[in-house]
Predicted model as a PDB file, atoms N, CA, C, CB and O in Angstrom, pLDDT in the B-factor column:
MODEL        1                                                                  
ATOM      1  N   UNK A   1      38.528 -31.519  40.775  1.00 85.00           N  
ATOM      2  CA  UNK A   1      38.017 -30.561  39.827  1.00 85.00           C  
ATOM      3  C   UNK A   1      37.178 -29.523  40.558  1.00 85.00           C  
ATOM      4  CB  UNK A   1      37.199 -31.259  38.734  1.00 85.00           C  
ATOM      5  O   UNK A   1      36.171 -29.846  41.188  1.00 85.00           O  
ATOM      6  N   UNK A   2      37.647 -28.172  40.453  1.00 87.00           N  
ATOM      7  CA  UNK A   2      36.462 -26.956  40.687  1.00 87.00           C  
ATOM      8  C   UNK A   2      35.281 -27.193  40.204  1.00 87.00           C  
ATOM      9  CB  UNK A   2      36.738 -25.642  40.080  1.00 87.00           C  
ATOM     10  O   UNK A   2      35.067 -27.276  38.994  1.00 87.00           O  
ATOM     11  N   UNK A   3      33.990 -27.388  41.519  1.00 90.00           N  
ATOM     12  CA  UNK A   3      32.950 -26.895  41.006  1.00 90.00           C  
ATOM     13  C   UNK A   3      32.125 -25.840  41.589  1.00 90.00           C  
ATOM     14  CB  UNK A   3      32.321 -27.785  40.801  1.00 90.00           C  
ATOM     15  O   UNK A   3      32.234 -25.798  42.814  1.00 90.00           O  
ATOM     16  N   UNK A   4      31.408 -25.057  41.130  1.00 88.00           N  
ATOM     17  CA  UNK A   4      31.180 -23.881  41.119  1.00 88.00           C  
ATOM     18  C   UNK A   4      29.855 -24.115  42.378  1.00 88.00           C  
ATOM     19  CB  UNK A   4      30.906 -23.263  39.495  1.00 88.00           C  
ATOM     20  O   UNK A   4      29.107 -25.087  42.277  1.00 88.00           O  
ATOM     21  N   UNK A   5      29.752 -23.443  43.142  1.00 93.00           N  
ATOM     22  CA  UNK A   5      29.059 -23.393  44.848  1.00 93.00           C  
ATOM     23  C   UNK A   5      27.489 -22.855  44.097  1.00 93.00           C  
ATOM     24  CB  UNK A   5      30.069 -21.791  46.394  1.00 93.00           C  
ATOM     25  O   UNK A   5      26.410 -23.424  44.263  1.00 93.00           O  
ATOM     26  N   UNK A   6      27.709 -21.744  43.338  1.00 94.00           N  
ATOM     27  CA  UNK A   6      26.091 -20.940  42.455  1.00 94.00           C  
ATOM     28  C   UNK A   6      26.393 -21.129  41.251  1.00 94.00           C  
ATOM     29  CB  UNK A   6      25.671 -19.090  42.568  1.00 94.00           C  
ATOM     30  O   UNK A   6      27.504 -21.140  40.720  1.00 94.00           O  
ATOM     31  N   UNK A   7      25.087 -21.323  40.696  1.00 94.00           N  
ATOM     32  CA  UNK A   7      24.703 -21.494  38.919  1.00 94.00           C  
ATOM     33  C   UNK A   7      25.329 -19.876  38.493  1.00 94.00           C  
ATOM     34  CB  UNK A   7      22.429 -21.721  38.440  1.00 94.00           C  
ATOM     35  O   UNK A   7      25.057 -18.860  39.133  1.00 94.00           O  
ATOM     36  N   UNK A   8      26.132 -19.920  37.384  1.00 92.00           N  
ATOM     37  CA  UNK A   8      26.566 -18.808  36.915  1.00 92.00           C  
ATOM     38  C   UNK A   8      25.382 -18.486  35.798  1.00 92.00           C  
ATOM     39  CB  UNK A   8      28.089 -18.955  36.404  1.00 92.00           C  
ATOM     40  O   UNK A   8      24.972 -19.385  35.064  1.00 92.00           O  
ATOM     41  N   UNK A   9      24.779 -16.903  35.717  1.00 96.00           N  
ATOM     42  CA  UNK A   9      24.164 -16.900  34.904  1.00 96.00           C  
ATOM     43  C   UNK A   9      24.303 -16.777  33.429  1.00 96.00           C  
ATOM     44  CB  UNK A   9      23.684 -16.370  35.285  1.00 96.00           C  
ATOM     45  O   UNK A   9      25.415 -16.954  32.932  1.00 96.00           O  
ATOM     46  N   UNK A  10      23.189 -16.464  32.617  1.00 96.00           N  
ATOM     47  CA  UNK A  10      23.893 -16.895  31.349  1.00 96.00           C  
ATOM     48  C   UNK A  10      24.338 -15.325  30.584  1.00 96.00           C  
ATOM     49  CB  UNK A  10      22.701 -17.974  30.287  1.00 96.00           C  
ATOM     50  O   UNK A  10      24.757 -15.255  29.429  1.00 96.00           O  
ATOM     51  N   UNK A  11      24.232 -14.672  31.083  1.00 96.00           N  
ATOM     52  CA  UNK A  11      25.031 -12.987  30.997  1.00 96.00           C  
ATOM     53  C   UNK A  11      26.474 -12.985  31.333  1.00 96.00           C  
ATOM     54  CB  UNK A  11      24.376 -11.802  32.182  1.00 96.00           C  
ATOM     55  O   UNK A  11      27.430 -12.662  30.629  1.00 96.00           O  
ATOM     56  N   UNK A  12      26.438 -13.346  32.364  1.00 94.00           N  
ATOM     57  CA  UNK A  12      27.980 -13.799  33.062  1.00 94.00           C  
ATOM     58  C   UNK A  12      28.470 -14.810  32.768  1.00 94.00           C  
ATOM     59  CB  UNK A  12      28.101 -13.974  34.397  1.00 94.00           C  
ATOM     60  O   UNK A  12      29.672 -14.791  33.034  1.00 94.00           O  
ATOM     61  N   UNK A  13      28.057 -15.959  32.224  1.00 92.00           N  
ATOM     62  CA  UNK A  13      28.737 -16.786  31.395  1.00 92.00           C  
ATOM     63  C   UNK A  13      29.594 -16.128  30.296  1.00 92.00           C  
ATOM     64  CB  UNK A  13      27.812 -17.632  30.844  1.00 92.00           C  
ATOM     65  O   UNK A  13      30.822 -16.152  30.210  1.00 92.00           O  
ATOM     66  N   UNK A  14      28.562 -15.438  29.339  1.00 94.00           N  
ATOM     67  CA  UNK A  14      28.596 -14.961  27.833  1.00 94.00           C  
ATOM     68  C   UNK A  14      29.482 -14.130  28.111  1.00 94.00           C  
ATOM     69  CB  UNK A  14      27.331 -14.356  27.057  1.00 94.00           C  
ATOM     70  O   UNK A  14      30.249 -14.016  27.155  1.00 94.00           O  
ATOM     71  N   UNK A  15      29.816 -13.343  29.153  1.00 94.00           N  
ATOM     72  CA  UNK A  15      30.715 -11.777  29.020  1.00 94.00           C  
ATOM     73  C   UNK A  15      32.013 -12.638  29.529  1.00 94.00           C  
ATOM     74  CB  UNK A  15      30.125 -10.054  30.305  1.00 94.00           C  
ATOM     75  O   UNK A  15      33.091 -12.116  29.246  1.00 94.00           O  
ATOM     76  N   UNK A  16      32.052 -13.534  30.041  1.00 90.00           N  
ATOM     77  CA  UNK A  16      33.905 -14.236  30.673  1.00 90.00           C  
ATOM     78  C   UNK A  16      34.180 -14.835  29.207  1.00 90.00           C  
ATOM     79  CB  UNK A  16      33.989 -15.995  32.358  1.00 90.00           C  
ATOM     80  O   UNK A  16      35.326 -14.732  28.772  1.00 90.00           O  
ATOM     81  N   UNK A  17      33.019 -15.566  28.280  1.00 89.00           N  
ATOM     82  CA  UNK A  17      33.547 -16.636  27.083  1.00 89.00           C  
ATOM     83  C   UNK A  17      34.050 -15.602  26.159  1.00 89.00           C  
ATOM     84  CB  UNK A  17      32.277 -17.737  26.270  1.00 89.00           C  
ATOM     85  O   UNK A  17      34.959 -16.001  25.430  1.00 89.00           O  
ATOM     86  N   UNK A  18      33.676 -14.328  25.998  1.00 92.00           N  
ATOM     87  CA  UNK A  18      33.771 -13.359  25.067  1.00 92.00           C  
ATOM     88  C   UNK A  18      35.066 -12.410  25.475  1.00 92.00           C  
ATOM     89  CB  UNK A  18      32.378 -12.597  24.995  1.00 92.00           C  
ATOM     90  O   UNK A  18      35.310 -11.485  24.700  1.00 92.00           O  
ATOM     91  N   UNK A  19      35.918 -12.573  26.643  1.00 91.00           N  
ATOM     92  CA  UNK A  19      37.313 -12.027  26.745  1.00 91.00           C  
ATOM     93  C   UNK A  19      38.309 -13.516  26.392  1.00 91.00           C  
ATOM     94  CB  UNK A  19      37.590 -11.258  28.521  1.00 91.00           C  
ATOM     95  O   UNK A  19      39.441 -13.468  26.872  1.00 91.00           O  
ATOM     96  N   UNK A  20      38.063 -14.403  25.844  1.00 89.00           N  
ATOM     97  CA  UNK A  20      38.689 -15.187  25.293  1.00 89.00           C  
ATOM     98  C   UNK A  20      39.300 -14.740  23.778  1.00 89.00           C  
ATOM     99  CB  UNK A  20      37.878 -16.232  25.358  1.00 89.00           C  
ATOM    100  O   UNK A  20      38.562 -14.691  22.794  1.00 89.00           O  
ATOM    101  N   UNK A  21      40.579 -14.457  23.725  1.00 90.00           N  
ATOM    102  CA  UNK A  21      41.110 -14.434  22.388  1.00 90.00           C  
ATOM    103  C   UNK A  21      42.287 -15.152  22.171  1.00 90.00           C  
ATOM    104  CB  UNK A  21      41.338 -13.183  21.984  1.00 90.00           C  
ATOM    105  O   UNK A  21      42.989 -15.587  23.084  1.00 90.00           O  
ATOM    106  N   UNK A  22      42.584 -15.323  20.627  1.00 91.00           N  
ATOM    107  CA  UNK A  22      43.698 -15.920  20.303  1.00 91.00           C  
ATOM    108  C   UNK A  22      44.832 -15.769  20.043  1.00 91.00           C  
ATOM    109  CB  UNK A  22      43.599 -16.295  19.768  1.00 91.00           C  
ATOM    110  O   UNK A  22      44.969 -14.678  19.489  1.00 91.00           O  
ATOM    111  N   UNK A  23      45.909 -16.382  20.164  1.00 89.00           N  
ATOM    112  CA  UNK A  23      47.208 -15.810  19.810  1.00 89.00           C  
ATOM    113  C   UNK A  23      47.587 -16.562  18.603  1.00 89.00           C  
ATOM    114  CB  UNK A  23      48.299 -15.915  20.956  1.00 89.00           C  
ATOM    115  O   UNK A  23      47.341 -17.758  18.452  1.00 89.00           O  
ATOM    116  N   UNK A  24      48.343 -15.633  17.540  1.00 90.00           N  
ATOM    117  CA  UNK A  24      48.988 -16.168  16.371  1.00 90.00           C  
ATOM    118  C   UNK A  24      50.171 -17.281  17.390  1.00 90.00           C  
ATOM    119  CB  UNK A  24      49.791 -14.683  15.206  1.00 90.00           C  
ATOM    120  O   UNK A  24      50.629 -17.024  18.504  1.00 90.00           O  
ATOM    121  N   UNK A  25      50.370 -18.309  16.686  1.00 90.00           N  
ATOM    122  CA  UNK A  25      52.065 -18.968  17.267  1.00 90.00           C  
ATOM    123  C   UNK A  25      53.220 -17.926  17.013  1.00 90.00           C  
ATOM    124  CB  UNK A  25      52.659 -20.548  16.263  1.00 90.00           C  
ATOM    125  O   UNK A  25      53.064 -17.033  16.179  1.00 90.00           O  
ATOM    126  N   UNK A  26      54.163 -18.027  17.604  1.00 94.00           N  
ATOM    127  CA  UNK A  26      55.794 -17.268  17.329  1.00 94.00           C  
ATOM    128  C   UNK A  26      56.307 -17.945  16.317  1.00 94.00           C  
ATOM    129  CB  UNK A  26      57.000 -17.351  18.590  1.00 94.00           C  
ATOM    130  O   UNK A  26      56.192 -19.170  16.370  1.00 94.00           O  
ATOM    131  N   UNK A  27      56.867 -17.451  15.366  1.00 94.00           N  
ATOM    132  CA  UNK A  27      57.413 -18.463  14.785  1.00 94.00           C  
ATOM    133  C   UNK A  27      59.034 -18.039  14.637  1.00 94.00           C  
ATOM    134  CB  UNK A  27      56.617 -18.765  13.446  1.00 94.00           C  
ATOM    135  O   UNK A  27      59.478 -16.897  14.749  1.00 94.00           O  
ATOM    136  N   UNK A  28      59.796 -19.255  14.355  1.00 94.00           N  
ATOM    137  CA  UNK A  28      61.113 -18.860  14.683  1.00 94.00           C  
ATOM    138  C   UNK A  28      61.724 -19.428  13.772  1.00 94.00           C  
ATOM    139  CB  UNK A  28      61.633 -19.144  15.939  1.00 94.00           C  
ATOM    140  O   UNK A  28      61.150 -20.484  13.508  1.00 94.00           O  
ATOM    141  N   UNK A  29      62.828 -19.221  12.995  1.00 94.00           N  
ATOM    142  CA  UNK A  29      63.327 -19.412  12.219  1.00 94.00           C  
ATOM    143  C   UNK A  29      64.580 -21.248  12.460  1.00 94.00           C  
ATOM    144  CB  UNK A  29      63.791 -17.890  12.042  1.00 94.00           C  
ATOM    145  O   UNK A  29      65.518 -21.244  13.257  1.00 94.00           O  
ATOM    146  N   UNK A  30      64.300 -22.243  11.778  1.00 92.00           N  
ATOM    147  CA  UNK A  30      64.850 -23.689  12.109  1.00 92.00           C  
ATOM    148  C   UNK A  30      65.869 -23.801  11.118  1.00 92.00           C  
ATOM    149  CB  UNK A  30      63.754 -24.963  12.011  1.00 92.00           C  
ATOM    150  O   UNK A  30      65.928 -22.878  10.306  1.00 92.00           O  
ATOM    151  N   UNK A  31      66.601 -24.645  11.024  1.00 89.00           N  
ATOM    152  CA  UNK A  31      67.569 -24.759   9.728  1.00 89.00           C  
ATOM    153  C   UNK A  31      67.107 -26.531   9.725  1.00 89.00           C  
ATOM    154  CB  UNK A  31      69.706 -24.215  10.024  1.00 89.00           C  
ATOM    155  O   UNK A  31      67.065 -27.186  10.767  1.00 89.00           O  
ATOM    156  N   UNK A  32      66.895 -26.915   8.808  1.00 86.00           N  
ATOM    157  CA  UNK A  32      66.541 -28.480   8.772  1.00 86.00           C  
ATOM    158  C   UNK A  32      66.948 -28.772   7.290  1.00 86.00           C  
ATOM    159  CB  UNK A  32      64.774 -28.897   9.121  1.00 86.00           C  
ATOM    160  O   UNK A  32      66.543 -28.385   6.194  1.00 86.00           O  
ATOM    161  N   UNK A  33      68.137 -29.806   7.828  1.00 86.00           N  
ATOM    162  CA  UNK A  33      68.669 -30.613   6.000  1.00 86.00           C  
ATOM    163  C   UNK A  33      69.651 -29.034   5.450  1.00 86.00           C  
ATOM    164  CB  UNK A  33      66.499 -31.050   4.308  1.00 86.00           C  
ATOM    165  O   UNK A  33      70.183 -29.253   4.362  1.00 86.00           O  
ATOM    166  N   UNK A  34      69.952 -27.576   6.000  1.00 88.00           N  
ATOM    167  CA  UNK A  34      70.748 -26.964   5.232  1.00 88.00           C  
ATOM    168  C   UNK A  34      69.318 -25.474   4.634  1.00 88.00           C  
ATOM    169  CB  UNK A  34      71.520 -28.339   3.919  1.00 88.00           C  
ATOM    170  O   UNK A  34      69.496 -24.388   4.081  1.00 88.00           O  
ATOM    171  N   UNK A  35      68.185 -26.097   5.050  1.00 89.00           N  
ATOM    172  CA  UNK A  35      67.214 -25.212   4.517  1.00 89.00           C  
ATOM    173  C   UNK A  35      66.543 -24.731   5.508  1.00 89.00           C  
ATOM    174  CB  UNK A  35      66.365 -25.739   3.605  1.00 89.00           C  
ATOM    175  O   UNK A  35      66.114 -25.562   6.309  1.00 89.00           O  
ATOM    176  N   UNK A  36      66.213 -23.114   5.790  1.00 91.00           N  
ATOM    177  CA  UNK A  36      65.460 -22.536   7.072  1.00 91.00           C  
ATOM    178  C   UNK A  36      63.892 -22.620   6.590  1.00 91.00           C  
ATOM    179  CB  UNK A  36      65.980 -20.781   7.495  1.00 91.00           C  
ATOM    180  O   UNK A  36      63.293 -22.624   5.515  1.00 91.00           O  
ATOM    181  N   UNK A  37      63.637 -22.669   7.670  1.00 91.00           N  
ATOM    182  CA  UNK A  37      62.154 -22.950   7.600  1.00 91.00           C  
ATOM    183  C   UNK A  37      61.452 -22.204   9.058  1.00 91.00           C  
ATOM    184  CB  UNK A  37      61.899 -24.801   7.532  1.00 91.00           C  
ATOM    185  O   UNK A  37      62.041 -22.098  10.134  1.00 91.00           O  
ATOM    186  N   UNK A  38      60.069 -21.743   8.764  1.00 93.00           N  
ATOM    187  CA  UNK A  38      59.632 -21.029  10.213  1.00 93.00           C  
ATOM    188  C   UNK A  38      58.480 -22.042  10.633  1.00 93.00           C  
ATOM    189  CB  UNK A  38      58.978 -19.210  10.073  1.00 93.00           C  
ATOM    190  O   UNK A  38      57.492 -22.445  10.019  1.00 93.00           O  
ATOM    191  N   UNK A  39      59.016 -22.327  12.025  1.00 93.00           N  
ATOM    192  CA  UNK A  39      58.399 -23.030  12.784  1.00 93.00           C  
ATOM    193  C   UNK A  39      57.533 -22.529  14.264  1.00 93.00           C  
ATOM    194  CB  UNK A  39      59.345 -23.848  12.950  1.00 93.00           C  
ATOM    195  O   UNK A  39      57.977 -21.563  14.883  1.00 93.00           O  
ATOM    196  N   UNK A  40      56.965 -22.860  14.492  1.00 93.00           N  
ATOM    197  CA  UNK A  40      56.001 -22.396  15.679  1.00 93.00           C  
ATOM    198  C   UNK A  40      57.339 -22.298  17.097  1.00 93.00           C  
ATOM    199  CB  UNK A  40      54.415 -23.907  16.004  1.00 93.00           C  
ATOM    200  O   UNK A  40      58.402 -22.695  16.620  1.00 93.00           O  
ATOM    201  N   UNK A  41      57.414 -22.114  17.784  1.00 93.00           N  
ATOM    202  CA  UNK A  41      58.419 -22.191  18.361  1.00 93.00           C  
ATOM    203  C   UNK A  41      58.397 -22.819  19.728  1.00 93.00           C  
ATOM    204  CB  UNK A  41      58.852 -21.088  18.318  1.00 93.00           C  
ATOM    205  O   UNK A  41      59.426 -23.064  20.359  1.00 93.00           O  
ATOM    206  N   UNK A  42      57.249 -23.055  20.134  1.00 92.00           N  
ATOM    207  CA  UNK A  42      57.452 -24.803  20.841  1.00 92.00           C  
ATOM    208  C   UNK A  42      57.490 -25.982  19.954  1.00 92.00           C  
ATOM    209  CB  UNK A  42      56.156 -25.280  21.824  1.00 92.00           C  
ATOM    210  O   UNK A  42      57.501 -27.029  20.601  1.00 92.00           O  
ATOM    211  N   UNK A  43      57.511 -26.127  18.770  1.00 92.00           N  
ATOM    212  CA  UNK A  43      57.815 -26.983  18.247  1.00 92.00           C  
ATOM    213  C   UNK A  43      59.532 -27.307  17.710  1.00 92.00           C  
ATOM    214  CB  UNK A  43      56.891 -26.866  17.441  1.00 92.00           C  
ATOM    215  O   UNK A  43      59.904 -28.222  16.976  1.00 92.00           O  
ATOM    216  N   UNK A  44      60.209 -26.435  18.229  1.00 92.00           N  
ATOM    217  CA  UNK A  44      61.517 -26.021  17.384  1.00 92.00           C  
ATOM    218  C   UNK A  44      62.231 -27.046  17.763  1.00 92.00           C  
ATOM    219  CB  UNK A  44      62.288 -24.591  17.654  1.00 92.00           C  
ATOM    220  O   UNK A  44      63.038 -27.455  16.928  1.00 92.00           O  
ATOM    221  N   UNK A  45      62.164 -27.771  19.110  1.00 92.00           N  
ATOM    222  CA  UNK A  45      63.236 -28.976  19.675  1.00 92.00           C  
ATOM    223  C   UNK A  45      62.684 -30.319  18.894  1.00 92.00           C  
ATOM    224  CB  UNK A  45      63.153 -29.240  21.645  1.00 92.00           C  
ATOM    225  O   UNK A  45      63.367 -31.334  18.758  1.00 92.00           O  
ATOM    226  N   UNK A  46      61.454 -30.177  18.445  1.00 92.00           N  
ATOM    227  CA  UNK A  46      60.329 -31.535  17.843  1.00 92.00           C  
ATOM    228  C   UNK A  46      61.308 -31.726  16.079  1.00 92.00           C  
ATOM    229  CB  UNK A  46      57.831 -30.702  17.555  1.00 92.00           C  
ATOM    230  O   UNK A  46      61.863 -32.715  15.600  1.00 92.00           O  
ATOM    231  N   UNK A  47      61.198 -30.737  15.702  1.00 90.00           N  
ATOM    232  CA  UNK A  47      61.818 -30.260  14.068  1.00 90.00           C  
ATOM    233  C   UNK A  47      63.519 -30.698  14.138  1.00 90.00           C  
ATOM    234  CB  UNK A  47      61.648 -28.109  13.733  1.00 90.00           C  
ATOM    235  O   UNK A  47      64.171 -31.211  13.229  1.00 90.00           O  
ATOM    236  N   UNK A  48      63.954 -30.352  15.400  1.00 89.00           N  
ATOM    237  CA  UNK A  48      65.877 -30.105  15.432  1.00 89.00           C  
ATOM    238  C   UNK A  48      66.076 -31.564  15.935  1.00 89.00           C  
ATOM    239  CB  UNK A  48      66.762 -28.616  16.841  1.00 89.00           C  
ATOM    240  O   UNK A  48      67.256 -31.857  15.743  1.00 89.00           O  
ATOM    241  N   UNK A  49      65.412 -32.573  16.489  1.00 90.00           N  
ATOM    242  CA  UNK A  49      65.588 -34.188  16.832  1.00 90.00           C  
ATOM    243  C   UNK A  49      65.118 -34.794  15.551  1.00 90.00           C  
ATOM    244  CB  UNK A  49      64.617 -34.815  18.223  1.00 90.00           C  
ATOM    245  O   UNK A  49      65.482 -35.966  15.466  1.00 90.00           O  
ATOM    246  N   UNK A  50      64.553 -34.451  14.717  1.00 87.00           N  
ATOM    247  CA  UNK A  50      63.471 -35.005  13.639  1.00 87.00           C  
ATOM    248  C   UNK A  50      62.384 -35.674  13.970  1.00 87.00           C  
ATOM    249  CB  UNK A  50      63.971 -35.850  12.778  1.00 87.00           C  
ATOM    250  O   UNK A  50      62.360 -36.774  13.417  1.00 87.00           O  
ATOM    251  N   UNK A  51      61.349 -35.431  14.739  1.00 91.00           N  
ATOM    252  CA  UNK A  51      60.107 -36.208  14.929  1.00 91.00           C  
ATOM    253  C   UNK A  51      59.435 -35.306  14.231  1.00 91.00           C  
ATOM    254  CB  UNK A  51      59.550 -36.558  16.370  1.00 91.00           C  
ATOM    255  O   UNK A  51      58.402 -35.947  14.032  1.00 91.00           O  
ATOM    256  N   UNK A  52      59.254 -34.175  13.661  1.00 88.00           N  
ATOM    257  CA  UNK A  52      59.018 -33.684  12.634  1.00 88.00           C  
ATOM    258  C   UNK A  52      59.638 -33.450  11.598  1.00 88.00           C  
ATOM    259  CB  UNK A  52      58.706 -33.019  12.820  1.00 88.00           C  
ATOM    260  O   UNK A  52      60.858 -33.370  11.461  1.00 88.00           O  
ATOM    261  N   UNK A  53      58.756 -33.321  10.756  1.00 85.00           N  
ATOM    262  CA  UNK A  53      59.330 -32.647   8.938  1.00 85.00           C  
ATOM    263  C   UNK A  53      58.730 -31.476   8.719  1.00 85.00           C  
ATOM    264  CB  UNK A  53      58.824 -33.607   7.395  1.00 85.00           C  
ATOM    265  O   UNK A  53      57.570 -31.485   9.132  1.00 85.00           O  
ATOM    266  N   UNK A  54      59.166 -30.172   8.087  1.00 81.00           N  
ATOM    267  CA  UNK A  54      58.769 -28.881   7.942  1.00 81.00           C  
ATOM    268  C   UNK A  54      58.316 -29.098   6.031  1.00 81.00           C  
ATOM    269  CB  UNK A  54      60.244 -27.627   8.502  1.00 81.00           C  
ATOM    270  O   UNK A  54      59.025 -29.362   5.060  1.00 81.00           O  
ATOM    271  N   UNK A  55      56.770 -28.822   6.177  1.00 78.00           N  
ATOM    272  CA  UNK A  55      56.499 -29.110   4.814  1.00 78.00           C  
ATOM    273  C   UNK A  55      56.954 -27.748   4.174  1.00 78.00           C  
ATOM    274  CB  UNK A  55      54.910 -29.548   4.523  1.00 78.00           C  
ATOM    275  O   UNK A  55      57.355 -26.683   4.643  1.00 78.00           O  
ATOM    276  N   UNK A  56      56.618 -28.446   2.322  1.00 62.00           N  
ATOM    277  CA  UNK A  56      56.916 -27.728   1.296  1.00 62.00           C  
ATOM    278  C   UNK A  56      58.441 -28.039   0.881  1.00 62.00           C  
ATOM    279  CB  UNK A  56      56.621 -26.314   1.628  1.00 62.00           C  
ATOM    280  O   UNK A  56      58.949 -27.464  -0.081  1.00 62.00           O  
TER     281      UNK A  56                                                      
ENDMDL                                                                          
END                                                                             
């Protein structure tokens, strides 16, 4: 595990945690049972084996 050689301060902490953003998932269109459904799209092989179920 990286550990850091100098104490990072807490300015430079706060300004690296604050270019953190999020991404919506992709979602992609599945056919499961005859009915499409949008699924995240690393999940699409999880849904098409059935270890998932696509609610509603």
């Amino acid at each position: 595990m990286a550990v850091p050689k100098r104490k990072m301060s807490r300015s430079n902490t706060r300004h690296r945690r604050a270019q953190w953003k999020t991404v919506a998932p992709q979602l992609v269109p599945v056919t499961v049972d005859g009915v499409a459904h949008l699924v995240p799209q690393r999940l699409v092989k999880a849904y098409e084996h059935g270890l998932l179920r696509p609610e509603g």
